[in-house]
ROPATOR-270414 format. One record per atom (N, C-alpha, C): residue number from 1; x, y, z; atom name; residue in one letter. Coordinates in Angstrom, 3 decimals. Layout:
N
<site NUM,<X,Y,Z>,'CA','A'> ...
This chain:
138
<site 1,<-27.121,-2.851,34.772>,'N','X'> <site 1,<-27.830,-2.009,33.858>,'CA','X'> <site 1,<-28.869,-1.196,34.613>,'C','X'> <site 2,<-28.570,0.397,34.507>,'N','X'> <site 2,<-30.009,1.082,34.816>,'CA','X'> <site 2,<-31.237,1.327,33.872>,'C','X'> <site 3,<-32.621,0.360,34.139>,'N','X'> <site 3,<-33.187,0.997,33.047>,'CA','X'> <site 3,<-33.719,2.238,33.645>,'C','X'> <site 4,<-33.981,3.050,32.236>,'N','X'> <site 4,<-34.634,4.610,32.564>,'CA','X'> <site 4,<-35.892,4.534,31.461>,'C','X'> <site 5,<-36.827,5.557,31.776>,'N','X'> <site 5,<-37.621,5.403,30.327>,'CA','X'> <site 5,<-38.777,5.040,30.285>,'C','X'> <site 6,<-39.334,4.887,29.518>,'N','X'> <site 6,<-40.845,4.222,29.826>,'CA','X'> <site 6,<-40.637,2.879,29.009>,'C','X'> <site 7,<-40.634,1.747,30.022>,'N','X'> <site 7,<-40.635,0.373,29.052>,'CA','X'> <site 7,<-42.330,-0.290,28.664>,'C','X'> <site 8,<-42.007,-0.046,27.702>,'N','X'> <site 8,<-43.857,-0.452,27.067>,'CA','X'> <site 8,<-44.112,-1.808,27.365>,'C','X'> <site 9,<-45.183,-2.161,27.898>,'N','X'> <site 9,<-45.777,-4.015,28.057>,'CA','X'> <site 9,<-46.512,-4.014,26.570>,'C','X'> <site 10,<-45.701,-5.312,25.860>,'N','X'> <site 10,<-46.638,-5.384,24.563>,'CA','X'> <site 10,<-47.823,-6.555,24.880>,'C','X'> <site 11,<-48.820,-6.103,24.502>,'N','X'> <site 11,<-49.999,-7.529,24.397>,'CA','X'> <site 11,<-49.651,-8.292,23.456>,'C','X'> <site 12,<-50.173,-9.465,23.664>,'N','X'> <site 12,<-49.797,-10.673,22.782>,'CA','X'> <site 12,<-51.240,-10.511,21.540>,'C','X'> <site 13,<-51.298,-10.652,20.816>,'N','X'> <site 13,<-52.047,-10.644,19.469>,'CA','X'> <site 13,<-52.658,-12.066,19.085>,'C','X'> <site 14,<-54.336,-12.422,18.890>,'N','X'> <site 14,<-54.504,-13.819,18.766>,'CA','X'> <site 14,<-55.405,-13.640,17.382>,'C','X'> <site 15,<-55.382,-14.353,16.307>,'N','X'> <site 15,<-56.669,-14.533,15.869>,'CA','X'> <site 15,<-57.858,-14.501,16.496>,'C','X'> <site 16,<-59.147,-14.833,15.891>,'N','X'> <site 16,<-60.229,-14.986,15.868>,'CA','X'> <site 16,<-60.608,-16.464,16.555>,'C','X'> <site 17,<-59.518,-17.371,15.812>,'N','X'> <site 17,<-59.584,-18.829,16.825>,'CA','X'> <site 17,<-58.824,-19.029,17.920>,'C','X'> <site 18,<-57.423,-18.204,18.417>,'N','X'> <site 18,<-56.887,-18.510,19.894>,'CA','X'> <site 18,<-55.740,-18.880,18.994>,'C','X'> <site 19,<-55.246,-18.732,17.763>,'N','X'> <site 19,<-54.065,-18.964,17.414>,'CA','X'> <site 19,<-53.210,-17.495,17.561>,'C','X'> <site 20,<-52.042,-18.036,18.029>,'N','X'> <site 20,<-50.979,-16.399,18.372>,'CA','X'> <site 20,<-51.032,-16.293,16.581>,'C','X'> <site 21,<-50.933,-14.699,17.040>,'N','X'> <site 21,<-50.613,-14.119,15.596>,'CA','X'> <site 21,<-49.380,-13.329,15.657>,'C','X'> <site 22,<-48.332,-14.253,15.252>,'N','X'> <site 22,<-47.274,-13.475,15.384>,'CA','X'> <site 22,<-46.982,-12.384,13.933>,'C','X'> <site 23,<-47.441,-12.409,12.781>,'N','X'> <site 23,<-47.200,-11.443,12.098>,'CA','X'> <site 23,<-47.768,-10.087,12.756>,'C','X'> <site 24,<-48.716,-9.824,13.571>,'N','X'> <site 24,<-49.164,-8.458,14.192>,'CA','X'> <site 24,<-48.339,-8.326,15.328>,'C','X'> <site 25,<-47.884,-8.726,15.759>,'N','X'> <site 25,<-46.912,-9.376,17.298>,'CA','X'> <site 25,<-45.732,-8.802,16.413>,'C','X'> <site 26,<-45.178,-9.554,15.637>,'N','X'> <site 26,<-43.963,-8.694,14.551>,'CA','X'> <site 26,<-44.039,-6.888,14.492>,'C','X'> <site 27,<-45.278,-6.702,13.826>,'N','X'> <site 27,<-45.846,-5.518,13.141>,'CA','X'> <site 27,<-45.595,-4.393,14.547>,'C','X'> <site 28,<-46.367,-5.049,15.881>,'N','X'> <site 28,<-46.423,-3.929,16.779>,'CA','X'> <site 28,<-44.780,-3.644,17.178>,'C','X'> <site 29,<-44.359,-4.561,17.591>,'N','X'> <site 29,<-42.419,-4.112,18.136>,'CA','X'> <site 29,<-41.844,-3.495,16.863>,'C','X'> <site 30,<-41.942,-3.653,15.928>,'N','X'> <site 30,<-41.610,-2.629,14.465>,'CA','X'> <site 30,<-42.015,-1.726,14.944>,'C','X'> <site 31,<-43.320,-1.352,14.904>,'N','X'> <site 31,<-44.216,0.246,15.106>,'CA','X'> <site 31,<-43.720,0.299,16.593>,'C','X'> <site 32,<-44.011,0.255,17.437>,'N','X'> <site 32,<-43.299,0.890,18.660>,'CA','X'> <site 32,<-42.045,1.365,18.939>,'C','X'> <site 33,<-41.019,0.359,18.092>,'N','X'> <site 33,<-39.556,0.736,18.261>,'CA','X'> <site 33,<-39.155,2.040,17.626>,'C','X'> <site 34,<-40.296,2.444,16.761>,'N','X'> <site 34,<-40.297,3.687,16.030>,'CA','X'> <site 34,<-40.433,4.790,17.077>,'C','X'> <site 35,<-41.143,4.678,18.202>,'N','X'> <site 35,<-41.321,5.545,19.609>,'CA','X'> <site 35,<-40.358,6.332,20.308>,'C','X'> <site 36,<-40.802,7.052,21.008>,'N','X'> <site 36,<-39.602,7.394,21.928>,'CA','X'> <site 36,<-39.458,6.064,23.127>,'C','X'> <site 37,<-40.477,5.401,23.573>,'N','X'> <site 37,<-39.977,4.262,24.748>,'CA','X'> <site 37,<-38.774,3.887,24.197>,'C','X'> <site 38,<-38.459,3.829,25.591>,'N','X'> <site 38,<-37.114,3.392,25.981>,'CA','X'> <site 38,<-36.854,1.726,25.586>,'C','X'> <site 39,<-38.065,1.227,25.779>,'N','X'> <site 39,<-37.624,-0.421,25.507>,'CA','X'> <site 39,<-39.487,-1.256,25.698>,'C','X'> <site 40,<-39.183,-2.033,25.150>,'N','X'> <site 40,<-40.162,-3.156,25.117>,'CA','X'> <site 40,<-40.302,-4.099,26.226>,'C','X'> <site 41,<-41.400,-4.535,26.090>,'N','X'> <site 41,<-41.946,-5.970,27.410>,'CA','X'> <site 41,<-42.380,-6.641,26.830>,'C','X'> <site 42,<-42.089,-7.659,26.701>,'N','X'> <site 42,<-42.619,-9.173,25.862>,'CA','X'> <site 42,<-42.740,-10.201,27.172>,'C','X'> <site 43,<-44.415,-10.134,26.744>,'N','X'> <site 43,<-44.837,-11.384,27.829>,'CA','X'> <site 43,<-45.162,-11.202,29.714>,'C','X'> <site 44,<-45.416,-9.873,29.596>,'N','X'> <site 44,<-45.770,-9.284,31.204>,'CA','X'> <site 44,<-46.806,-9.966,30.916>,'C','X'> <site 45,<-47.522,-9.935,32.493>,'N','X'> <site 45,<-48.819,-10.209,32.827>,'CA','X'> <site 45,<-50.104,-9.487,31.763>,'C','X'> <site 46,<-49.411,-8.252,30.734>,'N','X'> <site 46,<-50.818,-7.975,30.080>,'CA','X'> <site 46,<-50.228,-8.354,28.469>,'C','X'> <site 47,<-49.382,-9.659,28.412>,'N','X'> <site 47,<-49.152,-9.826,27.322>,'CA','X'> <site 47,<-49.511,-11.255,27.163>,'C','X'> <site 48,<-50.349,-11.861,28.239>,'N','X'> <site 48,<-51.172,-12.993,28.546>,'CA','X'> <site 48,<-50.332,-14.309,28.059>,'C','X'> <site 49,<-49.255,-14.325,28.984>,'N','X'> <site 49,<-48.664,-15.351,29.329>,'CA','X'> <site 49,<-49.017,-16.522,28.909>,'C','X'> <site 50,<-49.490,-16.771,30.212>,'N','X'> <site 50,<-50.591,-17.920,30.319>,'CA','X'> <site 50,<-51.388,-18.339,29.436>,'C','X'> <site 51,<-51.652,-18.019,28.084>,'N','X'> <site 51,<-52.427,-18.312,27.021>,'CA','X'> <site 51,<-51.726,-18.863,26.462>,'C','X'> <site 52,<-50.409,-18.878,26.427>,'N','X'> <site 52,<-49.142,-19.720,25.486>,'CA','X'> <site 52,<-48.634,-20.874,25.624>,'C','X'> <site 53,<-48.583,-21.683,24.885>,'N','X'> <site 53,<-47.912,-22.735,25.210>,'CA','X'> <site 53,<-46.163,-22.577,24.855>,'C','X'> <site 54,<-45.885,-23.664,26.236>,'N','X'> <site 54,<-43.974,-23.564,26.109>,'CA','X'> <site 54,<-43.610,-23.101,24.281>,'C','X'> <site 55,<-44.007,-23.538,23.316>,'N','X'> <site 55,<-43.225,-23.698,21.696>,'CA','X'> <site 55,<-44.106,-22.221,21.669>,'C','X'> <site 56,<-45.086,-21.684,21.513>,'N','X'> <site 56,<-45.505,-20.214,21.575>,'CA','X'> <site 56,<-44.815,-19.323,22.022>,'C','X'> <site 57,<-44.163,-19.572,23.526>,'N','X'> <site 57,<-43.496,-18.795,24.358>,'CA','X'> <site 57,<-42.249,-18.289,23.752>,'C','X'> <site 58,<-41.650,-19.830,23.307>,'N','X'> <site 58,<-40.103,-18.897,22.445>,'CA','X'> <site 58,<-40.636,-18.376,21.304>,'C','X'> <site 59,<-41.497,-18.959,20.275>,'N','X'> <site 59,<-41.923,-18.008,18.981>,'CA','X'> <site 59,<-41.998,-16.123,19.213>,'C','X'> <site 60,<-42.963,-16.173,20.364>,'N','X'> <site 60,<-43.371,-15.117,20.576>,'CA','X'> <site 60,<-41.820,-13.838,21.179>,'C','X'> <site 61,<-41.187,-14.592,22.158>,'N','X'> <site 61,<-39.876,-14.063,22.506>,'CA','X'> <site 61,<-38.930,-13.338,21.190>,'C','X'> <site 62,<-39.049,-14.404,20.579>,'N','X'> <site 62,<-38.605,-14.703,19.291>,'CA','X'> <site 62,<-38.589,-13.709,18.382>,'C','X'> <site 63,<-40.192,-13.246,18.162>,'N','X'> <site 63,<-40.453,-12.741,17.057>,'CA','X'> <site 63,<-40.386,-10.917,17.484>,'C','X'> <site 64,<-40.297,-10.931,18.471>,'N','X'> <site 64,<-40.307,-9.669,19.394>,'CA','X'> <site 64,<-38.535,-9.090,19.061>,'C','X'> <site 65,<-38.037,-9.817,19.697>,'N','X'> <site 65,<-36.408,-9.854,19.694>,'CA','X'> <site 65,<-35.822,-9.584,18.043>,'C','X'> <site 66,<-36.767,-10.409,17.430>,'N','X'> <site 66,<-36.062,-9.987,15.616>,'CA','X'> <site 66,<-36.617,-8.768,15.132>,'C','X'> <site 67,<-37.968,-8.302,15.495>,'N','X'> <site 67,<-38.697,-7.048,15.600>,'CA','X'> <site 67,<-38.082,-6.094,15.937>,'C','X'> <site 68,<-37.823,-5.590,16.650>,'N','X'> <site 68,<-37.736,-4.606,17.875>,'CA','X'> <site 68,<-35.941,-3.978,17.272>,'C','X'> <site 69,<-35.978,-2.907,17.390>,'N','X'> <site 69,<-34.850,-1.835,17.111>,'CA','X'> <site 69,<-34.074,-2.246,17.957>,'C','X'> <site 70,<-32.710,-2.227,17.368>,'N','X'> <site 70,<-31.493,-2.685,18.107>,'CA','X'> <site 70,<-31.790,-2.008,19.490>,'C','X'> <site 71,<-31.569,-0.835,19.464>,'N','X'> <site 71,<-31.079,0.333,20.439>,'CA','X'> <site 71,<-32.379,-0.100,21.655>,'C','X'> <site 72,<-33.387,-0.627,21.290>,'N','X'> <site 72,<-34.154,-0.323,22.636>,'CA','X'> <site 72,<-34.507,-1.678,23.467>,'C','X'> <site 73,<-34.586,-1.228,25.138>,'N','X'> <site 73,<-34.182,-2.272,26.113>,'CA','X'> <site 73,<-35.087,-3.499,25.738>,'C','X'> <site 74,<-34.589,-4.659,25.698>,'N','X'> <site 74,<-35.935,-5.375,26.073>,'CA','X'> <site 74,<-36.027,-6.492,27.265>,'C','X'> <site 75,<-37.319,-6.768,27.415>,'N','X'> <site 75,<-37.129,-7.344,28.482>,'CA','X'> <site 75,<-38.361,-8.301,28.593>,'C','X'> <site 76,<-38.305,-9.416,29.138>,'N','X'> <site 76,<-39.115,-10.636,28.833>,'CA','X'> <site 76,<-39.544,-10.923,29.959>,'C','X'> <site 77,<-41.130,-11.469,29.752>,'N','X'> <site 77,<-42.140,-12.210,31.369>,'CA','X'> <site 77,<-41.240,-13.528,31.311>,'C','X'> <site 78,<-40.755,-13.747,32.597>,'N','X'> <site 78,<-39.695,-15.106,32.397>,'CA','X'> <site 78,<-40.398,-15.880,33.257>,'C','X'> <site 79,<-42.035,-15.859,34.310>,'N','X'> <site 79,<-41.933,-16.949,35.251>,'CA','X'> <site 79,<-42.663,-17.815,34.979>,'C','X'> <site 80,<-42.376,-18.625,35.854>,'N','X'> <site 80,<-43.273,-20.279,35.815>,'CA','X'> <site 80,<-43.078,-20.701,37.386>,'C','X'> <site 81,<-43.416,-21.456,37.416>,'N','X'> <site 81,<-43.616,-21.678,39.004>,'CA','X'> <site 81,<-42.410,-22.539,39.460>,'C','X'> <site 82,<-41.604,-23.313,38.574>,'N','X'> <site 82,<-40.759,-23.896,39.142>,'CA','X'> <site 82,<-39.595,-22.868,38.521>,'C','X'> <site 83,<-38.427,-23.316,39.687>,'N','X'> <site 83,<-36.983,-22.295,39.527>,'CA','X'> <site 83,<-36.381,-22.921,37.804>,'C','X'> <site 84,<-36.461,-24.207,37.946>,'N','X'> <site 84,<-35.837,-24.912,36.621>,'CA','X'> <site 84,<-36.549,-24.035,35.154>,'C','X'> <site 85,<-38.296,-24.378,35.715>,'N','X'> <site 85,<-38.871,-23.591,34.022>,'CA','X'> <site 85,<-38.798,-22.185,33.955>,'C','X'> <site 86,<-38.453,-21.161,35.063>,'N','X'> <site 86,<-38.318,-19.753,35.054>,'CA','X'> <site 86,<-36.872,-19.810,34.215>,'C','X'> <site 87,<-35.680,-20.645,34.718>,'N','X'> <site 87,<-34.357,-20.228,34.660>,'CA','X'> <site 87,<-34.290,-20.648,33.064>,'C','X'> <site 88,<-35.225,-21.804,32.940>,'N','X'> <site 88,<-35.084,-21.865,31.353>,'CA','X'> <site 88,<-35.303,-20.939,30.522>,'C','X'> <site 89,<-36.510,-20.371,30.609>,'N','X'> <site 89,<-37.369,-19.349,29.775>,'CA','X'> <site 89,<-36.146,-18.316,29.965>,'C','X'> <site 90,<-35.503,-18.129,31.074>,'N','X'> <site 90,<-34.961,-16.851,31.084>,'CA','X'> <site 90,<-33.546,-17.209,30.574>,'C','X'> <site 91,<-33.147,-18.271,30.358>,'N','X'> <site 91,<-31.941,-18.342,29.199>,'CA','X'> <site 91,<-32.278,-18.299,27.594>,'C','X'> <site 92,<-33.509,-18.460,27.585>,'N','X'> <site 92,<-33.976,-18.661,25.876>,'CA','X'> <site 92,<-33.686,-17.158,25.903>,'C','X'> <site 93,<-34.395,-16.315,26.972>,'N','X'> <site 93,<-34.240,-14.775,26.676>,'CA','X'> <site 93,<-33.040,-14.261,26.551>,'C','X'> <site 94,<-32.157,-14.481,27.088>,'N','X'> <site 94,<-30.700,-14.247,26.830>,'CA','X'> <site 94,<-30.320,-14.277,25.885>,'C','X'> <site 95,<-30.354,-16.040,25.490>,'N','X'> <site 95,<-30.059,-16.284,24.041>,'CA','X'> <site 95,<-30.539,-15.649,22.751>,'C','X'> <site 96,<-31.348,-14.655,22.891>,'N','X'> <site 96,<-32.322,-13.988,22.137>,'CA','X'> <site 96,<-31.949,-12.651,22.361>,'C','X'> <site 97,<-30.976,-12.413,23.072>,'N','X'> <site 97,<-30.599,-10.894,23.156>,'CA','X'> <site 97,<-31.524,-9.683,24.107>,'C','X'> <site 98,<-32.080,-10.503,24.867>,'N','X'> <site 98,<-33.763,-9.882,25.610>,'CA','X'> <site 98,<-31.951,-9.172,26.826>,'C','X'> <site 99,<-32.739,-8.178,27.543>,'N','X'> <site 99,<-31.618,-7.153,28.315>,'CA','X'> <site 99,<-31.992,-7.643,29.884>,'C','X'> <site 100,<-33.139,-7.855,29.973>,'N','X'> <site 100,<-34.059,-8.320,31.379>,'CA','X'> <site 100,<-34.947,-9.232,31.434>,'C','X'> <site 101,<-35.384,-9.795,32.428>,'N','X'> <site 101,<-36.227,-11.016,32.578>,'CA','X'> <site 101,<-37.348,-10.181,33.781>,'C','X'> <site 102,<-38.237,-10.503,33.615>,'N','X'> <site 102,<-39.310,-10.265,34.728>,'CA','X'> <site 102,<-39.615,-11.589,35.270>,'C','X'> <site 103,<-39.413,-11.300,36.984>,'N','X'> <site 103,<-39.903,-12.644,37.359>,'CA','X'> <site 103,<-40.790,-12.373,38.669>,'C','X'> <site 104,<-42.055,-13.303,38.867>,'N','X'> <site 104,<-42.954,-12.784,39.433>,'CA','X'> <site 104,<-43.072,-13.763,40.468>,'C','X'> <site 105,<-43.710,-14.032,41.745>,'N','X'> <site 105,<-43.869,-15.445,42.611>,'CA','X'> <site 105,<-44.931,-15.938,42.118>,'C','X'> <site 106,<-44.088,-17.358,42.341>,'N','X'> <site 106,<-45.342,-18.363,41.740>,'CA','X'> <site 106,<-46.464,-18.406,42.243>,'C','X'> <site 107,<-47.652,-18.859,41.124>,'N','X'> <site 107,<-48.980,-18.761,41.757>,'CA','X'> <site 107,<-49.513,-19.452,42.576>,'C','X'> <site 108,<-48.537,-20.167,43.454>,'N','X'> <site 108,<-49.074,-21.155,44.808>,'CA','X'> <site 108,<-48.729,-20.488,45.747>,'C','X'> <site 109,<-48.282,-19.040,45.769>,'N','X'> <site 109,<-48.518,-18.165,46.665>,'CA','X'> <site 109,<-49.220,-17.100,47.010>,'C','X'> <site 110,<-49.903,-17.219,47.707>,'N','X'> <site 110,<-50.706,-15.576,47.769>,'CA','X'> <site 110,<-50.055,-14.473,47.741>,'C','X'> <site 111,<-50.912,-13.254,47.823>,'N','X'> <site 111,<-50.392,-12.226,47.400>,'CA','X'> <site 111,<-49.811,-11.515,48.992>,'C','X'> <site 112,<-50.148,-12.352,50.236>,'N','X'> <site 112,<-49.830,-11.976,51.430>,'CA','X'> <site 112,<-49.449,-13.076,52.064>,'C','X'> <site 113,<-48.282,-13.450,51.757>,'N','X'> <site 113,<-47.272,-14.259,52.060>,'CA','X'> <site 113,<-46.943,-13.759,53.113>,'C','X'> <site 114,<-46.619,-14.833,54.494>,'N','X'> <site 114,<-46.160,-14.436,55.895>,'CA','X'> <site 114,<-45.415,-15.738,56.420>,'C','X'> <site 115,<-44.816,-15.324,57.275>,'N','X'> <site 115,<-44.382,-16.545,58.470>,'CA','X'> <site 115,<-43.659,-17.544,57.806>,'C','X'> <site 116,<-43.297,-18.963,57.538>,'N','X'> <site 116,<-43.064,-20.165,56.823>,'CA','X'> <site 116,<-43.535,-19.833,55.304>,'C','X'> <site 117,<-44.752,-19.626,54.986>,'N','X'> <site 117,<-45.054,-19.354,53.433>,'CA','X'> <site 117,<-43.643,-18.492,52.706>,'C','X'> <site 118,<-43.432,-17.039,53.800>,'N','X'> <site 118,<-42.252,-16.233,52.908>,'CA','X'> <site 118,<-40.966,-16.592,53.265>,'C','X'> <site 119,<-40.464,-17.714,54.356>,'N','X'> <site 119,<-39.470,-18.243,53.690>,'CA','X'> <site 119,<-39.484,-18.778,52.483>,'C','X'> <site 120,<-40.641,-19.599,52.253>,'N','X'> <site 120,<-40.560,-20.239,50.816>,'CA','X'> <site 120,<-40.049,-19.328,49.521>,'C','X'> <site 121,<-41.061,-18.388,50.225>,'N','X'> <site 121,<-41.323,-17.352,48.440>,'CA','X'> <site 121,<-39.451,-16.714,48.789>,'C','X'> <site 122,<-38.783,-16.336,49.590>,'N','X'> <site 122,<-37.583,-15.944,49.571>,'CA','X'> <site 122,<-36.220,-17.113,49.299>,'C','X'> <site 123,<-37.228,-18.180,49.373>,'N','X'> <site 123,<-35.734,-19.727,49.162>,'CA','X'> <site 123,<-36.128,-19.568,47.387>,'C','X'> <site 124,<-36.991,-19.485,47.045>,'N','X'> <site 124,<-37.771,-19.339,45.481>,'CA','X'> <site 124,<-36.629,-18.560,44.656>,'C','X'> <site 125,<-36.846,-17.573,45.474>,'N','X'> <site 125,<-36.329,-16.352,44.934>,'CA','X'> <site 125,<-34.349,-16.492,44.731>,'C','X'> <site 126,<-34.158,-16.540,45.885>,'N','X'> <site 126,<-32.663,-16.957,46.273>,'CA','X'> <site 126,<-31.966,-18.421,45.284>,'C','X'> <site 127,<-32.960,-19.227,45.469>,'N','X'> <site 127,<-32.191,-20.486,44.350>,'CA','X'> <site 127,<-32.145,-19.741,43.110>,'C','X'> <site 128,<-33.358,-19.393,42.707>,'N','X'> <site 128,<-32.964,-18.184,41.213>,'CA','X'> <site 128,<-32.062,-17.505,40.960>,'C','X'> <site 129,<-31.648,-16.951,41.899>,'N','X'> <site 129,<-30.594,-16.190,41.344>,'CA','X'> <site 129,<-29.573,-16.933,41.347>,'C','X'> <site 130,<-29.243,-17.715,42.436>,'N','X'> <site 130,<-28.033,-18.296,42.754>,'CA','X'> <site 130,<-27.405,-19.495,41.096>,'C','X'> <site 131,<-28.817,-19.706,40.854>,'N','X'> <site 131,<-28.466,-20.460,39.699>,'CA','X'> <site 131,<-28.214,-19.864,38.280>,'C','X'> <site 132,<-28.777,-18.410,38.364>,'N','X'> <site 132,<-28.306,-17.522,37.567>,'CA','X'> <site 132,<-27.382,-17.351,36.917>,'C','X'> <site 133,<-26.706,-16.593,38.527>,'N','X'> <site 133,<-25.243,-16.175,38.366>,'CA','X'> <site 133,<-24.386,-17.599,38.183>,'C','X'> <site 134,<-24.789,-18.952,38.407>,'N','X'> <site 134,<-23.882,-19.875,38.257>,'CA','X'> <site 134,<-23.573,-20.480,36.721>,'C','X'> <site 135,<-24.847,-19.636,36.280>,'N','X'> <site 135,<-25.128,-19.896,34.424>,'CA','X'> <site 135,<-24.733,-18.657,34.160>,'C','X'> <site 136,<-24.203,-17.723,34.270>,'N','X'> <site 136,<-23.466,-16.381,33.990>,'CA','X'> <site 136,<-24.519,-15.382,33.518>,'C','X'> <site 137,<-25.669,-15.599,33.996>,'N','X'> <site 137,<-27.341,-14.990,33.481>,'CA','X'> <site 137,<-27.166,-13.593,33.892>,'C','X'> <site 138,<-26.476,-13.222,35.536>,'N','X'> <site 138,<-26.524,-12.000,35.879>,'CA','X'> <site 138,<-25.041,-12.152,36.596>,'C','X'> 
């Protein structure tokens, strides 16, 4: 798949107490899909991940994916630090009809990875896919 287009990063939406609010989370992929973007982002780095817990994570996937206009791309923050919880998240996205997965290096690596460290971050990378394509993901 080539994407083209401008793919929008949606923010994640919280109450007042830190509870996800997925009816506004609903509301925005409705109103955006109305856009010209090309496709949606559920769960990049400015859709604050990390604030979610695992049962949040699929809600939120979730509620995006039933939202969001057939026709436009979508594509989901899929990482976690281990290959097993990335490859999971990124089959829920599948299963959910998501078009792409974003996957980022885990945060036990710096951002200037060298020598022994970037074999790691490249064996990281390489088991991912390899287990991918062995789950028919890509």
């Amino acid at each position: 798949m080539l994407l083209e287009g401008l793919q929008l990063p949606l923010t994640t939406p919280f109450y007042p107490d830190g509870r996800l609010n997925l009816p506004k989370l609903e509301h925005n992929a409705a109103r955006y899909s109305k856009t010209l973007v090309a496709g949606l982002v559920a769960l990049s780095d400015s859709g604050e991940p990390t604030m979610l817990s695992e049962e949040e994570t699929r809600q939120a996937l979730r509620s995006v994916a039933d939202s969001a206009a057939t026709e436009k791309v979508l594509m989901a923050g899929a990482s976690r630090d281990s290959v097993a919880g990335t490859l999971d998240l990124a089959e829920t996205a599948a299963k959910l009809g998501y078009d792409a997965v974003l996957v980022k290096q885990p945060s036990i690596f710096s951002a200037g990875v060298r020598g022994k460290r970037a074999r790691e971050l490249l064996t990281y990378f390489r088991r991912w896919r390899s287990l991918c394509v062995a789950c028919g993901a890509l």
